[in-house]
Residue frames as qw, qx, qy, qz and C-alpha x, y, z in Angstrom:
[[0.553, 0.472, -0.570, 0.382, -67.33, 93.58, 127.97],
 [0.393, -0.464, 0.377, -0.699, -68.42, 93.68, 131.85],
 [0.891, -0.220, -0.160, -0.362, -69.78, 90.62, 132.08],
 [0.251, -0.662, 0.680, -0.190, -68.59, 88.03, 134.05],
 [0.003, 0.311, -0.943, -0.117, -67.32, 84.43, 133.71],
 [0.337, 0.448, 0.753, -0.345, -71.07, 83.13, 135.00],
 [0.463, 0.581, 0.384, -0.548, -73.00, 84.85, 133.31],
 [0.439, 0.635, -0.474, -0.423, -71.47, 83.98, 129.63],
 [0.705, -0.067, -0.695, -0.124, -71.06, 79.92, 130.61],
 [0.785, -0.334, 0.031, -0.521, -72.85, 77.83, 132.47],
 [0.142, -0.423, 0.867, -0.221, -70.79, 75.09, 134.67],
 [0.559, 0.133, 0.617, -0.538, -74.09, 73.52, 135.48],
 [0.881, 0.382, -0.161, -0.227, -74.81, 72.01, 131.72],
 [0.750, -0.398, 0.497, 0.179, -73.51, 68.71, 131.21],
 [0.822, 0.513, -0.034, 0.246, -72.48, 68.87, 127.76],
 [0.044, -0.927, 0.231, -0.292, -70.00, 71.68, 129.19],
 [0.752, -0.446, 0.440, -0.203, -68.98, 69.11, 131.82],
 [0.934, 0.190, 0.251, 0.171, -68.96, 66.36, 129.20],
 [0.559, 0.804, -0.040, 0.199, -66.33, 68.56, 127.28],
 [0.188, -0.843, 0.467, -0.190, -64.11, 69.74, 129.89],
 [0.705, -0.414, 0.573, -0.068, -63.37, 66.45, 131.11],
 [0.856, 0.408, 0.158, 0.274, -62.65, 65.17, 127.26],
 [0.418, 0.859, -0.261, 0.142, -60.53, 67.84, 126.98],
 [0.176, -0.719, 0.659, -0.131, -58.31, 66.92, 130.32],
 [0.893, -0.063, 0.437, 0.081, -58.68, 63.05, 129.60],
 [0.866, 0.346, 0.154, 0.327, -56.70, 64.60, 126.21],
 [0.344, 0.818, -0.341, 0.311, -54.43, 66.22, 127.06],
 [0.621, -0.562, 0.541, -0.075, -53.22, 63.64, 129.74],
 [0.908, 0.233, 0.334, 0.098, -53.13, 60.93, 127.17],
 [0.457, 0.757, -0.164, 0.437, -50.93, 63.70, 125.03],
 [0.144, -0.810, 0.514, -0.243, -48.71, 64.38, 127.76],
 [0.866, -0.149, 0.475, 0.055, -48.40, 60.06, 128.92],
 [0.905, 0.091, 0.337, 0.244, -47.59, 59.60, 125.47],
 [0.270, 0.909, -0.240, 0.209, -45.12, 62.88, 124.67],
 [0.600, -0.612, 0.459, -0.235, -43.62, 61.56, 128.19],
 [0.918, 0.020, 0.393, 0.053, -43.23, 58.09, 126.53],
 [0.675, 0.707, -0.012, 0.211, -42.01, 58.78, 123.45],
 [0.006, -0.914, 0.306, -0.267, -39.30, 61.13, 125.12],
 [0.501, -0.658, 0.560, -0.046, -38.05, 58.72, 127.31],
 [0.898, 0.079, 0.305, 0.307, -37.72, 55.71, 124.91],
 [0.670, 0.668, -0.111, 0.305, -35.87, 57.94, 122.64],
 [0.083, -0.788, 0.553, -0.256, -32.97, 58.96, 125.61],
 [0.713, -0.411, 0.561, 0.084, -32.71, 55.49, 126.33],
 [0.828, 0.484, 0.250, 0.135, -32.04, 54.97, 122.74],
 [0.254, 0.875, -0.294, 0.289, -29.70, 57.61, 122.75],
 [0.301, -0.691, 0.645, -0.124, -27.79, 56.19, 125.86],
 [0.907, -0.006, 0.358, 0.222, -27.89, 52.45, 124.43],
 [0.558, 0.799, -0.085, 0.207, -26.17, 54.59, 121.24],
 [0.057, -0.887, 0.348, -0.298, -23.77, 56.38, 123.45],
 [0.595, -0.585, 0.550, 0.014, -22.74, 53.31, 125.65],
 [0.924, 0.057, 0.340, 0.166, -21.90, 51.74, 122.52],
 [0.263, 0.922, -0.156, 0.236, -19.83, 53.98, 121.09],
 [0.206, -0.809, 0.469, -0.288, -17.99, 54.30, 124.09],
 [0.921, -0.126, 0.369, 0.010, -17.50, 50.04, 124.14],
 [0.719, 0.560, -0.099, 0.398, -16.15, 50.41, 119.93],
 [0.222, 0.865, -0.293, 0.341, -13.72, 53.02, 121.49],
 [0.564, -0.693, 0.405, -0.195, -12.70, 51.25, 124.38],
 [0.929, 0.257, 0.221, 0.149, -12.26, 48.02, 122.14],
 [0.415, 0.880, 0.019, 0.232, -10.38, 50.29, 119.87],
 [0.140, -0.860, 0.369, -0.324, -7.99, 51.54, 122.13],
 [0.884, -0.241, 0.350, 0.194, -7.40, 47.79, 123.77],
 [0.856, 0.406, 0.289, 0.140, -6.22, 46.99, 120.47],
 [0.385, 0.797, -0.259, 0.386, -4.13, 49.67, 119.32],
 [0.297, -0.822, 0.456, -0.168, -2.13, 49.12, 122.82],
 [0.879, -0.040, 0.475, -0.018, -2.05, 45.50, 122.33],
 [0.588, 0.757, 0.104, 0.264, -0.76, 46.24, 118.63],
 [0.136, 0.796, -0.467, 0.361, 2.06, 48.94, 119.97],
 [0.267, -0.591, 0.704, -0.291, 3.07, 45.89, 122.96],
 [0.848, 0.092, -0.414, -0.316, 2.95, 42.89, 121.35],
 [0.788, -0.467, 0.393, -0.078, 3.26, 39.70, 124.46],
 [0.438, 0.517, -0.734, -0.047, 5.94, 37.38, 123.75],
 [0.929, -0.034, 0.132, -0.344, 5.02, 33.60, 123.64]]
């Protein structure tokens, strides 16, 4: 249980090497495309939200337009 980081792996082999660097090329690609994913779905949520808030504004024309009707 003494031992120390060296002496249990070797830096200096290149499969080691060859691994480490797959591992952070995947788990950048997982984060790029968690990152992506996340952000189309809040702009999906605000296109959602700014319509919404158009029907209600629409809404609301109407019902005032409805409760003061212009005379022509």
């Amino acid at each position: 249980m003494g031992r120390s980081l060296n002496s249990m792996v070797d830096l200096q082999d290149p499969k080691i090497l060859a691994i480490i660097i797959f591992d952070i090329i995947g788990i950048g690609v997982f984060v790029w495309f968690l990152s992506s994913r996340l952000s189309l779905k809040l702009r999906v949520i605000e296109q959602r939200k700014e319509k919404n808030r158009e029907q209600i504004l629409q809404a609301d024309r109407e019902s005032q337009s409805d409760e003061y009707p212009v005379n022509r």
